[in-house]
C-alpha positions in Angstrom: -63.3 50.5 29.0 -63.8 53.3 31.8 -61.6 52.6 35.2 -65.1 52.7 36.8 -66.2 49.5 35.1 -62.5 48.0 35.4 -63.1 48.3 39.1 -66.7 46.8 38.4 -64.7 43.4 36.5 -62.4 43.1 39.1 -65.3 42.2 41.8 -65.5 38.5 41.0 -62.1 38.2 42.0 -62.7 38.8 45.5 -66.0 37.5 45.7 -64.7 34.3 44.7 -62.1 34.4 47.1 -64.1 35.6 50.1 -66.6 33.4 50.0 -65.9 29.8 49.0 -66.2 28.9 52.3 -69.4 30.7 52.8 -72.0 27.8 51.3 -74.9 27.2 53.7 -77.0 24.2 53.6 -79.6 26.6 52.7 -77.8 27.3 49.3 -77.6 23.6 48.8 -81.5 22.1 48.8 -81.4 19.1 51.1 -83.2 17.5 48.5 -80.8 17.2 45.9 -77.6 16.0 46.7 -74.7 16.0 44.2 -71.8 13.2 43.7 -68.9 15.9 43.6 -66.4 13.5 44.2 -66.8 11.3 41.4 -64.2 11.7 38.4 -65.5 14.5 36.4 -67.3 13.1 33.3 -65.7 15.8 30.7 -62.2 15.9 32.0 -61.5 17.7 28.6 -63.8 20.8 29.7 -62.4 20.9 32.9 -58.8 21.3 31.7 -59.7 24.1 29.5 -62.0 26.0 32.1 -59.2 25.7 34.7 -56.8 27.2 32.1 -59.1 30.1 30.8 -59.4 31.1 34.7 -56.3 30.9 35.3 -55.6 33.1 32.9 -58.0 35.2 33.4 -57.1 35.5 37.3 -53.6 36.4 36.1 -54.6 40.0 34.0 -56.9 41.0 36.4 -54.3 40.6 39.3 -51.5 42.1 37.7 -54.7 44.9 36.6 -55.6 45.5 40.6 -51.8 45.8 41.1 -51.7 48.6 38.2 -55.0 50.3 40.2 -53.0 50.4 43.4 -50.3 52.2 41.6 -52.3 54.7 39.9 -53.4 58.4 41.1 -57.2 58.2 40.8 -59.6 61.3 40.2 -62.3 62.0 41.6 -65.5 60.1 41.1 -63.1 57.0 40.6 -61.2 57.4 37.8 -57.8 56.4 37.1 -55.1 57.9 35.7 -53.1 54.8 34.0 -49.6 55.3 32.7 -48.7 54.2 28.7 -46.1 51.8 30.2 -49.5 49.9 32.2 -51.9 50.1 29.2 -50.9 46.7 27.6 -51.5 45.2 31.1 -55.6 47.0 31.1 -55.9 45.5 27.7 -54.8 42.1 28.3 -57.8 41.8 30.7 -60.5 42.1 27.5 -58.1 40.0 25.2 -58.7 37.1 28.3 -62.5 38.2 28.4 -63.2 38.1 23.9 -61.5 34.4 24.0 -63.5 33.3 27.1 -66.7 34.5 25.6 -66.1 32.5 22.5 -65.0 29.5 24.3 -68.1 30.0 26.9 -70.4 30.2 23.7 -68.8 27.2 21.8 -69.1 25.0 25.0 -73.1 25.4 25.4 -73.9 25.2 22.0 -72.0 21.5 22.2 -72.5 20.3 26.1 -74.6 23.2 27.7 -73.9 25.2 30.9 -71.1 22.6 32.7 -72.8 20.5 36.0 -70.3 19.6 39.0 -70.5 16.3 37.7 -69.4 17.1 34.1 -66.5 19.1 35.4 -66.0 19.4 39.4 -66.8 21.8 41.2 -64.0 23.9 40.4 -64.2 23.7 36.9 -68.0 24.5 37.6 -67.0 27.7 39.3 -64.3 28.4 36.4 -66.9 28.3 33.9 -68.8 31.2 36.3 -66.0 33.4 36.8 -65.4 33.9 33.1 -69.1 34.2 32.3 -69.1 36.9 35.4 -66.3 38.6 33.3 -68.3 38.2 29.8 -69.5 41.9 30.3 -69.4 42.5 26.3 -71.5 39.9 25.7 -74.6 40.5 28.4 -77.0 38.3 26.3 -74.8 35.4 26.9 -74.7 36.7 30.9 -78.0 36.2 30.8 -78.4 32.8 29.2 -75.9 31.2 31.5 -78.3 33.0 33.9 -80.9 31.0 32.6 -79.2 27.5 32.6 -78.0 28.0 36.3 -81.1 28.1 37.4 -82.0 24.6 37.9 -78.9 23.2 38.4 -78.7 25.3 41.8 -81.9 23.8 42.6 -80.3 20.2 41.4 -76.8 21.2 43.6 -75.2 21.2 40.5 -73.9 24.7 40.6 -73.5 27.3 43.6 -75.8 29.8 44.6 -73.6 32.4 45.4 -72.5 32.2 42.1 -75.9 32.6 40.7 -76.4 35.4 43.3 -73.2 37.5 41.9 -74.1 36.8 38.3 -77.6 38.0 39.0 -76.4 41.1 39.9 -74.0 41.3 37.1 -77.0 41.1 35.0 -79.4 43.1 36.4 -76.5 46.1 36.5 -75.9 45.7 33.1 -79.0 46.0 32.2 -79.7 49.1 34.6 -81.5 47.9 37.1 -80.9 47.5 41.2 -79.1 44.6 42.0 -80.8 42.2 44.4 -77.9 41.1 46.3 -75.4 44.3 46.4 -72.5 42.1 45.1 -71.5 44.7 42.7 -69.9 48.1 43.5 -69.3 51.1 42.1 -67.8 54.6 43.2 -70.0 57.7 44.3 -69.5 61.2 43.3 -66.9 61.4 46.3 -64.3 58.4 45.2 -66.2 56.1 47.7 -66.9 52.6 46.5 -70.4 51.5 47.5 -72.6 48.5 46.1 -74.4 49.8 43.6 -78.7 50.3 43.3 -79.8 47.4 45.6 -83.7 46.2 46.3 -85.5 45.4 49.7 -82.0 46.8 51.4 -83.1 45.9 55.1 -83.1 42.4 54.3 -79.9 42.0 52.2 -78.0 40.1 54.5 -80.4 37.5 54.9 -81.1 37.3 51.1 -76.9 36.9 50.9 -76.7 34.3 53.7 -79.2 31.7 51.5 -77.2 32.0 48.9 -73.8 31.1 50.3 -72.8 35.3 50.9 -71.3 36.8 53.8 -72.9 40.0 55.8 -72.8 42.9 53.2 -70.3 44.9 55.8 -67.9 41.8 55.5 -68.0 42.1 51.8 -67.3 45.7 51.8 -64.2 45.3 53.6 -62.7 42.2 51.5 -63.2 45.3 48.4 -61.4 47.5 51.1 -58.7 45.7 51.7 -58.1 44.1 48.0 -58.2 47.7 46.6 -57.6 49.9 48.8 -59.3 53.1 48.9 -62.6 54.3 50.8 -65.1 51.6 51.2 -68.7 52.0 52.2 -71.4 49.6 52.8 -74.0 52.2 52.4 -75.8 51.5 49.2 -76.1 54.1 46.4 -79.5 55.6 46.1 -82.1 54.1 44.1 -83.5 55.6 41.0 -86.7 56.8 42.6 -85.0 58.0 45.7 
């Protein structure tokens, strides 16, 4: 795994944290109102999600700690010691057994409602199918199942929002809501390809995102480093 796409992994961390108080009522359809405070009807699911996040929270903070540390080159690369490797790799060791778990789970329950397991085992379930990067054909059928169930307020539209994006980068094309950044020729990190650009801050702000220049500095001041919220180019242009 390139340090470009490490940096790339790392963006659900902040995203989550910047922006779970971010929900409009325009993310949740006034129409469809979900019990989230009843007990959780597979407390089993929940348990495990919470622990494979919590996990997987764990190597990718200790990773942003080992970016700080490390010279980077120019265009974004960094230079990462033999004493830090073990701590990179531990991130796609978390990633392999979430993907398995992730793929076991919907073949037996499907993609997990709030009322199956909370919110925040909900959101759990997200954050390691953000993260399932190897496995972009399960990215995209969580994609699928999420659908609805943001319709149904079962499952957060910012998280569909970032996972979008995930997909549509890994599959090449510009994202729609500029959740995912990536580093110009110059070491700047910029979100990446993004559609309809004059309008991406009301596109974010129905789905639960904040302002595009308040998401660029979250990345600033997680990482570090020269932030932009300038998009990069895209392909035609």
């Amino acid at each position: 795994m390139s340090m470009t796409n490490a940096v790339l992994l790392l963006t659900a961390i902040i995203a989550v944290g910047g922006c779970q108080q971010a929900e409009t009522t325009e993310a949740t359809p006034a129409a469809a109102q979900a019990n989230t405070t009843a007990e959780p009807t597979h407390p089993e699911l929940r348990a495990a999600l919470l622990d494979l996040r919590e996990r997987d929270q764990a190597a990718r903070g200790a990773m942003v700690e080992v970016l700080q540390r490390s010279p980077q080159r120019q265009g974004g690369q960094f230079e990462i010691s033999d004493e830090d490797k073990p701590i990179m790799a531990a991130v796609g060791e978390i990633d392999a057994e979430s993907t398995a778990y992730l793929q076991e789970m919907i073949a037996k329950h499907g993609w997990p409602t709030f009322d199956m397991v909370g919110e925040d085992g909900a959101s759990a379930a997200w954050i390691l199918a953000q993260h399932a990067d190897m496995a972009p054909e399960l990215q995209a059928h969580v994609l699928e199942l999420m659908e609805p169930l943001v319709e149904q307020a079962q499952a957060h539209g910012r998280e569909f929002a970032m996972l979008t994006d995930r997909v549509r980068n890994g599959r090449g094309e510009p994202q729609v809501f500029g959740t995912q950044f990536t580093y110009d020729e110059r070491g700047v990190q910029r979100p990446g390809p993004t559609i309809d650009w004059d309008t991406i801050d009301e596109r974010r702000a129905k789905v639960g995102l904040p302002p595009i220049a308040e998401y660029a500095e979250l990345i600033r001041t997680t990482y570090g480093g020269d932030v932009s919220p300038e998009p990069m180019p895209l392909p035609d242009e």
